[in-house]
C-alpha positions as CSV (number, residue, x, y, z in Angstrom):
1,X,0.0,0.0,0.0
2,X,1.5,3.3,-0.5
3,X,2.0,6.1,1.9
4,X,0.8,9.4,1.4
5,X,3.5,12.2,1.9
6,X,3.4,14.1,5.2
7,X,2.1,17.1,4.2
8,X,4.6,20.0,5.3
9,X,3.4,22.7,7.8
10,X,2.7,26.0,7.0
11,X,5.8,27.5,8.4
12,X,7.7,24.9,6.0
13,X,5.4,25.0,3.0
14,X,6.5,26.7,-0.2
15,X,5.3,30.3,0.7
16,X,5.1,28.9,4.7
17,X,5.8,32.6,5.6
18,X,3.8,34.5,3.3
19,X,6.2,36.0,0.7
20,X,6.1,36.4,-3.2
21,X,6.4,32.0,-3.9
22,X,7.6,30.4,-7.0
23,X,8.9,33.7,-8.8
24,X,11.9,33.7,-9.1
25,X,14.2,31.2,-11.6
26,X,17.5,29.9,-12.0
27,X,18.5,33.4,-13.5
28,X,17.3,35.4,-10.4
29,X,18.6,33.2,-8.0
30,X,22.1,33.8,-9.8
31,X,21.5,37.1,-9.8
32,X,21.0,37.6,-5.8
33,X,24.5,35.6,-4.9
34,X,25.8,37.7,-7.7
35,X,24.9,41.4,-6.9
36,X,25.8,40.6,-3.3
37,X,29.4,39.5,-4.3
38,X,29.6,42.6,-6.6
39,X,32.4,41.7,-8.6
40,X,32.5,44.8,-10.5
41,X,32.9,46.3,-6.6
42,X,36.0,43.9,-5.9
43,X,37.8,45.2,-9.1
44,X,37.8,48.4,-8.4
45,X,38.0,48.3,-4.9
46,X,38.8,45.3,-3.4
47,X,41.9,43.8,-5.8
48,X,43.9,47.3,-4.5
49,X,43.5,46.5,-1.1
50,X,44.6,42.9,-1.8
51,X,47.6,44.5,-3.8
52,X,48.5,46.5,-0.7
53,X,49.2,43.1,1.1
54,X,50.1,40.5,-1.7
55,X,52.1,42.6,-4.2
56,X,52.6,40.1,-7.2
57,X,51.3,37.2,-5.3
58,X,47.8,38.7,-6.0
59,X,46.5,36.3,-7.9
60,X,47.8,33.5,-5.8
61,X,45.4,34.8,-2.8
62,X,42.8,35.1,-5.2
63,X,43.1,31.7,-6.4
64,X,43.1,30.3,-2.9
65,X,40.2,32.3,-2.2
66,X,38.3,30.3,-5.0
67,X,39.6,26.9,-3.5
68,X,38.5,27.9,0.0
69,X,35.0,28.9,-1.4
70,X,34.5,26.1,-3.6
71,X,34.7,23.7,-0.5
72,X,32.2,25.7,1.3
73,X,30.2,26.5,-2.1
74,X,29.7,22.2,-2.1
75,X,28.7,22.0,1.5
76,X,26.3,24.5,1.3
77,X,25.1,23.3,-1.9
78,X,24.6,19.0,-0.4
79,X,22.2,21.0,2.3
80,X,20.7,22.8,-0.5
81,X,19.4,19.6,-2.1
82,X,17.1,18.9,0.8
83,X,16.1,22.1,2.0
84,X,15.1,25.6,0.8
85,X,13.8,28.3,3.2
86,X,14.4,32.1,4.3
87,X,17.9,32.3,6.2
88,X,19.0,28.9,4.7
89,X,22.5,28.7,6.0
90,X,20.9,29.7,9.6
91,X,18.6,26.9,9.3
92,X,21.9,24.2,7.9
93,X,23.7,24.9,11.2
94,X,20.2,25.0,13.2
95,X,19.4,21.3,11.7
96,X,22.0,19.4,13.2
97,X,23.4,21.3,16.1
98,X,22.9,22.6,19.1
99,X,20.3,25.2,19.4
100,X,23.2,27.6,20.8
101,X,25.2,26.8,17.6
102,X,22.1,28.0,15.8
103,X,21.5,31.2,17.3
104,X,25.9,32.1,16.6
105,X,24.9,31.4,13.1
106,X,21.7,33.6,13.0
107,X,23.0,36.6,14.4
108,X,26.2,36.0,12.6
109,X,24.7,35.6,9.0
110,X,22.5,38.8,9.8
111,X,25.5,40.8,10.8
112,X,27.9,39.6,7.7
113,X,24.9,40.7,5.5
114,X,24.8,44.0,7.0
115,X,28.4,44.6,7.4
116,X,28.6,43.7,3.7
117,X,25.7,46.3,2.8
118,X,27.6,48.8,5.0
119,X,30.9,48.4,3.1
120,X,29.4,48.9,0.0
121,X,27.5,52.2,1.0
122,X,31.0,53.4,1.6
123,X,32.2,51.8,-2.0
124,X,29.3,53.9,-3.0
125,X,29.9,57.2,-1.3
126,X,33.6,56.9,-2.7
127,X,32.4,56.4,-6.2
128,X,29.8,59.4,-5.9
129,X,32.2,61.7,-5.9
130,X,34.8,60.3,-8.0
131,X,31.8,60.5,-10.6
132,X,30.2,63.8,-9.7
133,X,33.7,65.2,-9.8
134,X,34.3,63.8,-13.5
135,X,30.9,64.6,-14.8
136,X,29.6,68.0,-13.1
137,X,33.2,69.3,-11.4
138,X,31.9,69.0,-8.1
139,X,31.1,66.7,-5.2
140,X,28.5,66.3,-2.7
141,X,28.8,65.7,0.6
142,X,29.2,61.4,2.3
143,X,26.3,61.6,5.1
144,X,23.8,62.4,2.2
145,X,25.2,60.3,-0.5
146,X,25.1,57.1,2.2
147,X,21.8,58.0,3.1
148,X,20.3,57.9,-0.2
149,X,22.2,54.8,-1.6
150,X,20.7,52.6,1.6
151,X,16.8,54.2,1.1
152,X,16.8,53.8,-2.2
153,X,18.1,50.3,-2.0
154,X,15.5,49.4,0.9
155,X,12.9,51.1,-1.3
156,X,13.4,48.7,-4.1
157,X,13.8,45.4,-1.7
158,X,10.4,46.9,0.1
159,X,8.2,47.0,-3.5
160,X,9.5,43.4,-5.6
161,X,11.6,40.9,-4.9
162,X,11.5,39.7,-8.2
163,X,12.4,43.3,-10.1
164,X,14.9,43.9,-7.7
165,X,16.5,40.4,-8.7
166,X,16.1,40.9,-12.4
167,X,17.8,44.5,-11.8
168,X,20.7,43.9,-9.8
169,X,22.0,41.3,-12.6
170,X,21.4,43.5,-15.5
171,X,23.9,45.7,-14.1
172,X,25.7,43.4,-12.6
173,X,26.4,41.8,-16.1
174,X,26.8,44.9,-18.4
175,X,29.5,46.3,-15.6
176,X,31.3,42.8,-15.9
177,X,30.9,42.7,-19.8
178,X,32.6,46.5,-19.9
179,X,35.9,45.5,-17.2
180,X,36.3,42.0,-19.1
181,X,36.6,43.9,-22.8
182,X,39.0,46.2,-21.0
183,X,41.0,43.5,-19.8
184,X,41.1,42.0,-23.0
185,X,42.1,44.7,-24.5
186,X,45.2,45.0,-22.2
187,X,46.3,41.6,-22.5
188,X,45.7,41.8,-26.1
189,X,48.3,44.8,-26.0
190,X,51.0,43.1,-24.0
191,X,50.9,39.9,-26.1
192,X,50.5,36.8,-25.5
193,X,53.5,36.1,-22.8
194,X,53.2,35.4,-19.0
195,X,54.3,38.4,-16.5
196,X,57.2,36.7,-15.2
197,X,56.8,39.2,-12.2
198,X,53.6,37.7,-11.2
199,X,54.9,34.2,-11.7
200,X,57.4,34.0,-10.5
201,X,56.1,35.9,-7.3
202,X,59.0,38.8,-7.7
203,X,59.4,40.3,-4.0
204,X,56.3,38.1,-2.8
205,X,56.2,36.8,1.5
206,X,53.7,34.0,2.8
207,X,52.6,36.6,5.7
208,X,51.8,39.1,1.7
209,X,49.7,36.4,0.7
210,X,48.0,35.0,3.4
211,X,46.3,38.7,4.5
212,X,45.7,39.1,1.1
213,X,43.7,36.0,1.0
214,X,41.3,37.4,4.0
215,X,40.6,40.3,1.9
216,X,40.1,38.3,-1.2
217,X,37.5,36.4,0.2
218,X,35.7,39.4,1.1
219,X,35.2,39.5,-3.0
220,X,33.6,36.1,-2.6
221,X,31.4,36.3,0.9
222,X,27.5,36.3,-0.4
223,X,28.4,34.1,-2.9
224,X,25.7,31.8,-1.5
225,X,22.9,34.2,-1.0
226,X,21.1,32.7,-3.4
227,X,19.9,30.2,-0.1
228,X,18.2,32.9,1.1
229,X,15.3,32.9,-1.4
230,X,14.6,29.4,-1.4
231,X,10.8,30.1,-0.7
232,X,10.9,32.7,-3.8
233,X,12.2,30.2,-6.3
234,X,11.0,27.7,-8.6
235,X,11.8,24.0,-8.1
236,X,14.9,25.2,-5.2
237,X,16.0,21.7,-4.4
238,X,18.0,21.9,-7.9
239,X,18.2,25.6,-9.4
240,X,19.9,27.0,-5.4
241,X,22.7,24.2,-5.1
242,X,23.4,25.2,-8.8
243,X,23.5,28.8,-8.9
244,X,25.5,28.1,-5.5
245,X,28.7,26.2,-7.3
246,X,28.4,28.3,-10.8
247,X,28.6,31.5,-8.9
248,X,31.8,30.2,-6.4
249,X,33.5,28.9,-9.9
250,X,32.7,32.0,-12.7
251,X,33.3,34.4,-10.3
252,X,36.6,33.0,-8.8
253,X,37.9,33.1,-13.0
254,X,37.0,36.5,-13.1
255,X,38.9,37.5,-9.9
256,X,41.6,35.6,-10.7
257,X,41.4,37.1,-14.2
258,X,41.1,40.6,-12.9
259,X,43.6,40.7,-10.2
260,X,47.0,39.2,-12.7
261,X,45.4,42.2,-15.4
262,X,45.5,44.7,-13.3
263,X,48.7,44.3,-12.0
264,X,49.9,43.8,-15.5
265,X,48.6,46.6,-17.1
266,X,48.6,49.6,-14.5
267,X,50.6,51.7,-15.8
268,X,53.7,52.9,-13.5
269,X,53.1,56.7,-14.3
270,X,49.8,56.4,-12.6
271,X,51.6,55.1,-9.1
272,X,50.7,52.3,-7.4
273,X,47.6,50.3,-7.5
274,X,46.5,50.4,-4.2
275,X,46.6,53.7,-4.2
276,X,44.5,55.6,-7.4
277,X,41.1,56.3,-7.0
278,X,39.8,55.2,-10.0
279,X,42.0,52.5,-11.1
280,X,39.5,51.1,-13.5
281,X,39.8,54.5,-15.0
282,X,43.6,54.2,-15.0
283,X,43.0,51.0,-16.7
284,X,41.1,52.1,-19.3
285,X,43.1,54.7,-20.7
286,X,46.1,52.2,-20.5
287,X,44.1,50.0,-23.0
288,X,43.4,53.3,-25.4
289,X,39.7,53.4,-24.6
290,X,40.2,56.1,-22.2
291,X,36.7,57.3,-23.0
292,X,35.2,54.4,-21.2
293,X,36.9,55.0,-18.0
294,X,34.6,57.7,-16.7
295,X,31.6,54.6,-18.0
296,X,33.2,52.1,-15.9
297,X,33.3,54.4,-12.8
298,X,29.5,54.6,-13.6
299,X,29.2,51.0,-13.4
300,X,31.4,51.1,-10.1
301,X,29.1,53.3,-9.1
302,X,26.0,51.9,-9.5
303,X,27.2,48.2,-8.8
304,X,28.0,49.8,-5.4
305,X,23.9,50.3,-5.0
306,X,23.1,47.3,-6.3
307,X,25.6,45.7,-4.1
308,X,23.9,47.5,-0.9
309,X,20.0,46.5,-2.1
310,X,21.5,42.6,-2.6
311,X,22.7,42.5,1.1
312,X,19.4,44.5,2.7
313,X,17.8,41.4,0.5
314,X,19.3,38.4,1.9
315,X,19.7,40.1,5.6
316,X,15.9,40.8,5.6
317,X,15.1,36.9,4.8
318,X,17.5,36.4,7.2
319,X,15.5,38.2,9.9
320,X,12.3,36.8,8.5
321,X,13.6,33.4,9.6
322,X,14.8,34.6,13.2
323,X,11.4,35.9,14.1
324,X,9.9,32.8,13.2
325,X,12.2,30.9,15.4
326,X,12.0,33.4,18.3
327,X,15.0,35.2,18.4
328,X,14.4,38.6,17.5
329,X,10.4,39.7,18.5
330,X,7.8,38.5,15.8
331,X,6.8,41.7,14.0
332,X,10.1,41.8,12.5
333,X,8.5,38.8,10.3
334,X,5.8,41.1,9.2
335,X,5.1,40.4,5.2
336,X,3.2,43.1,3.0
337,X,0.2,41.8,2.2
338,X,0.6,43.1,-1.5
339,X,4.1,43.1,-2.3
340,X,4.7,40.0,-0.5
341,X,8.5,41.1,0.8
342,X,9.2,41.0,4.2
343,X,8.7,45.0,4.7
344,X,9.0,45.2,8.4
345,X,12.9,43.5,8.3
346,X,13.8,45.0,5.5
347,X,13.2,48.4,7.1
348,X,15.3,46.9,10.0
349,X,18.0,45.8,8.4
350,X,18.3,49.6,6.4
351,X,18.2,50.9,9.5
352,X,21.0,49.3,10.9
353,X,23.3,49.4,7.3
354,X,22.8,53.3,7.8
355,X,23.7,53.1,11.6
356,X,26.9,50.7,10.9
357,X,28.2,53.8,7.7
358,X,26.8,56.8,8.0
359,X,28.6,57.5,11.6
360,X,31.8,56.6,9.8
361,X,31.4,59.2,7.2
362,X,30.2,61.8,10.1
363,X,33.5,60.9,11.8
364,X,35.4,62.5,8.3
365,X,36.2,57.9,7.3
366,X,36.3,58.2,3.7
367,X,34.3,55.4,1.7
368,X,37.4,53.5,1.0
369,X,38.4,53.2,5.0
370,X,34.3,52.4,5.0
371,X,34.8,49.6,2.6
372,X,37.7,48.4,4.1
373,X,36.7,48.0,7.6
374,X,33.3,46.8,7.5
375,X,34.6,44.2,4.7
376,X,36.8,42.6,7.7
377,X,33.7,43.0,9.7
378,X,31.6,41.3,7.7
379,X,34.2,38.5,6.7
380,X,34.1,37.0,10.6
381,X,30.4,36.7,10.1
382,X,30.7,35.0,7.0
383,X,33.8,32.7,8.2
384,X,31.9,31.6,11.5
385,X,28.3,30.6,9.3
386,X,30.5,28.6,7.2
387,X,32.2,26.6,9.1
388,X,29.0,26.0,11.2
389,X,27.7,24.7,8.1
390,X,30.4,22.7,7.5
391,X,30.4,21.1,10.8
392,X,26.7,20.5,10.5
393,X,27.1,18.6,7.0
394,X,28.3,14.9,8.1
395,X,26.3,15.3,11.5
396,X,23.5,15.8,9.3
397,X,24.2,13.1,6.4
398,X,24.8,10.4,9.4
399,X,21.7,11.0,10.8
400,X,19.7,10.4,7.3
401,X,22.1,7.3,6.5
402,X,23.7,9.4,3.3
403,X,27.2,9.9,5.0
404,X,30.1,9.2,2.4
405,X,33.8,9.9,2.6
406,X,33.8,12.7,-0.3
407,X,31.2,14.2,2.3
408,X,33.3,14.3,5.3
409,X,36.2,15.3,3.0
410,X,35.0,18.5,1.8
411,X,33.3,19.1,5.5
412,X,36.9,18.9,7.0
413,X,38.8,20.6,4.0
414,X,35.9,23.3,4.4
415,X,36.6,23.6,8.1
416,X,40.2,23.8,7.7
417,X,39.9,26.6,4.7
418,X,37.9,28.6,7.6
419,X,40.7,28.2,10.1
420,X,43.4,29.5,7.7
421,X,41.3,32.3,6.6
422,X,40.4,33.2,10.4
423,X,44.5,32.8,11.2
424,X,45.5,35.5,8.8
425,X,43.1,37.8,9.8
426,X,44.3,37.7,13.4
427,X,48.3,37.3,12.4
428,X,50.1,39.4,11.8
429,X,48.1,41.7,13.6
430,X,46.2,44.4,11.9
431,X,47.1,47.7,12.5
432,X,44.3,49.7,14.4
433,X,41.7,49.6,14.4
434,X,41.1,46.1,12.5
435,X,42.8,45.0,15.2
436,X,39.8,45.5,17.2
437,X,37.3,44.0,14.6
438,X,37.8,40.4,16.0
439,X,36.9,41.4,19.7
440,X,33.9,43.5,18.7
441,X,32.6,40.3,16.6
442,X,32.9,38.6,19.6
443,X,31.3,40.7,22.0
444,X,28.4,41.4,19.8
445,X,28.2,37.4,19.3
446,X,28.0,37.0,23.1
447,X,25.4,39.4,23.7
448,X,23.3,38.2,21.1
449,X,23.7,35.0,22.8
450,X,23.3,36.0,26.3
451,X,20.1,37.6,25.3
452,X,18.8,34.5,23.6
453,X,20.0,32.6,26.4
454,X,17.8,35.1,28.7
455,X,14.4,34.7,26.3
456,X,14.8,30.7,26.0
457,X,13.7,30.1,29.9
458,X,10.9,28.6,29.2
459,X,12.2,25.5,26.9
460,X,11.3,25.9,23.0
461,X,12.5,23.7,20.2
462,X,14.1,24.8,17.2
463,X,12.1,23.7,13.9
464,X,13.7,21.0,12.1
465,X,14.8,21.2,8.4
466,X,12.9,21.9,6.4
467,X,11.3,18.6,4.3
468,X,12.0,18.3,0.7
469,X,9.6,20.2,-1.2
């Protein structure tokens, strides 16, 4: 006789917590780990800074980078396969471990998410006025700029998922499609020969590389926020572990790709790298199309915003899944009736981008310092969810008899990825006050937990994961 399927609650149903179900495809789901990794934002932002630290062993950070998220990209992608919800990776670490494990990885995930968005608004405010100054001669000043980059970005999370998916890649791709053409163009002008400098890692140190590898995975963190929308998106069992993998691998080529062009074609006159404020600019007059320099700081530009409305997305489902699981108050899991986005958190999670960047700029941090700091912020949330995940995976596989070696293979060369990473951005210690990022990340973790702790008096079980759907 056979068995009916259990019928899944409402909380675990496709569109269990009331938002827009079944819109979004494999396109959009690419789209949000995309616009949230902003890869037109790490080449002109984030490859200087890695510069600064690797020199000529660039690319070699960046290329460990890749390895280190490809690992985690396949254990998220193996929990993807069974589950899709709101707050995904949350719910991964929440499946198989310890409620207290659970709650770290909620309230970190919300903060990478938001530390990301703040970074961006800073990538944003610097690219405002590198902009305004080439187009109008002027500049405006950073509290306003911030301000209107994070209310127009919660503005378009608030009204449609869906358009604000579609958008974000669409700009996304045309700003990729104009720094690739440029980097062709300089390759194409320097023949087809290696740069023996870069290969042969001219003037390159371990210590170089490995801090340079915790800021190149900065470039990569929201690769997987595609997990996030996994009530949103048609058939999410197979198109989420997908766009998981072919994000981690296309974007890792590109960085790679970016990061050995740069170096190679900046030209000396300009000065260093790390330090021009428009090196895609730089870049494209080096490759004789100078005219599409002040284009691609445009595309900077408005990558930056699309960069900051990703993040608000995927924090938002975040909280959407915290307040049905009772760590933050309910109301933050309000849904508009009409729009069918998770309003009330989104509003939160604007709230607190603009609290985490717009002090900066008030205290005279320029949006480059902005970038930079809340990057590294955001980098210990992401490195903690992670490895939580990756703990979570064989615990999880064991208990549904689907355990297999590759499994706890990738699990433990995940974990171990995460450790390195951690280890270089603790030694050599960062000068001040990065140096202080790892202790703030702590204490806000242990608050979050004590507070958790306080509310959970009265015993309450965590949901389980969520049946296949």
């Amino acid at each position: 006789m056979t068995k009916t399927p259990p019928t899944p609650s409402p909380e675990h149903a496709p569109g269990g917590h009331g938002l827009h179900a079944n819109v979004l495809g494999h396109f959009d789901s690419v789209a949000q780990s995309v616009s949230t990794m902003a890869p037109t934002a790490s080449a002109a932002m984030t490859v200087p800074l890695v510069f600064s630290s690797a020199g000529n062993g660039t690319w070699v950070s960046y290329l460990l980078a890749t390895l280190c998220t490809l690992v985690v990209g396949l254990c998220i992608a193996r929990f993807a396969r069974d589950s899709a919800s709101p707050g995904s990776l949350y719910s991964y670490a929440t499946s198989s471990l310890p409620p207290a494990a659970g709650s770290v990885a909620a309230w970190a995930l919300l903060l990478a998410y938001v530390a990301s968005g703040a970074s961006v608004v800073g990538g944003f405010v610097h690219y405002a006025s590198v902009v305004l100054n080439e187009f109008a001669g002027f500049t405006v000043p950073d509290i306003p700029l911030g301000i209107a980059c994070v209310l127009l970005s919660a503005w378009v999370a608030y009204r449609d998922v869906k358009a604000s998916a579609r958008m974000m890649l669409y700009i996304e791709l045309v700003s990729v499609l104009v720094i690739s053409s440029v980097f062709a163009l300089l390759l194409w002008q320097h023949g087809l020969h290696l740069d023996v400098s870069q290969f042969s890692l001219h003037g390159v140190n371990f210590s170089g590389v490995r801090l340079g590898l915790v800021l190149a995975m900065f470039s990569f963190v929201g690769f997987e926020s595609a997990t996030t929308l996994g009530e949103e998106v048609r058939n999410p069992l197979h198109t989420i572990p997908r766009a998981v993998i072919q994000t981690a691998i296309i974007s890792g080529m590109f960085f790679i790709t970016a990061s050995y062009t740069e170096i190679l074609g900046f030209p000396a006159s300009a000065g260093p790298l790390d330090q021009s404020p428009a090196p895609l600019s730089v870049l494209a007059k080096a490759a004789g199309v100078g005219w599409l320099g002040p284009f691609m700081d445009v595309c900077a530009l408005i990558t930056m915003l699309s960069c900051t409305l990703a993040c608000i997305t995927a924090a938002s489902r975040v909280l959407l899944r915290m307040s049905s699981n009772g760590l933050v108050p309910v109301r933050l899991g309000g849904v508009h009736t009409r729009n069918k986005t998770p309003h009330v958190a989104v509003i939160a999670t604007a709230v607190v981008t603009l609290f985490l960047s717009v002090p900066l700029s008030a205290g005279k941090v320029s949006g480059e310092t902005i970038y930079d700091w809340m990057g590294s912020l955001a980098t210990y949330g992401f490195i903690v969810v992670y490895s939580l995940v990756a703990v979570a995976l064989p615990i999880y596989l064991k208990r549904r008899q689907k355990l297999t070696n590759t499994a706890v293979l990738v699990s433990v060369l995940a974990v171990v990825a995460m450790v390195l990473v951690l280890a270089g951005t603790l030694y050599p210690v960062p000068e001040a006050p990065k140096n202080w990022l790892p202790y703030i990340f702590l204490l806000y973790l242990a608050v979050a937990a004590g507070v958790n702790g306080w509310q959970a008096r009265q015993p309450k079980a965590l949901p389980a994961l969520e049946p296949t759907l």
